[in-house]
C-alpha positions in Angstrom: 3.3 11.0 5.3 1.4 9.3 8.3 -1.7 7.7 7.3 -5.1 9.6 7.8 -7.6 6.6 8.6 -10.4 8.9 7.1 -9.0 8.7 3.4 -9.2 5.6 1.0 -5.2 3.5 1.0 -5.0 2.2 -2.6 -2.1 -0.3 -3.4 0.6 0.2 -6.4 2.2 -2.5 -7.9 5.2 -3.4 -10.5 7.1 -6.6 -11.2 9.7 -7.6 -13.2 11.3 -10.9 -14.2 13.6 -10.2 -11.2 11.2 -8.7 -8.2 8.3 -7.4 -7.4 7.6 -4.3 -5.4 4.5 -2.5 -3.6 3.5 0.5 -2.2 0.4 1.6 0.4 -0.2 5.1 -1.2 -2.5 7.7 -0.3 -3.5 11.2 -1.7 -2.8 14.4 0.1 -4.9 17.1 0.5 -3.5 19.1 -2.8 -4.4 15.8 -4.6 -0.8 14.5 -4.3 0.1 10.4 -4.4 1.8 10.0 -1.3 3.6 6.7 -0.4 2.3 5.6 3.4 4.7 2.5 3.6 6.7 0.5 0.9 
């Protein structure tokens, strides 16, 4: 998904004892989650 500069970005987290991961997310216009960049 590109990102659409008129939408809100939210960040999603998770971690473990072993690493730690992120995602730039965004919803689509049927109300999806979809992942901009991880």
């Amino acid at each position: 998904m590109f990102p659409d500069d008129l939408k809100p970005f939210y960040v999603v987290c998770d971690a473990s004892d072993f690493a730690t991961g992120c995602a730039l997310m965004q919803f689509d216009d049927e109300g999806r989650e979809r992942v901009v960049s991880y």
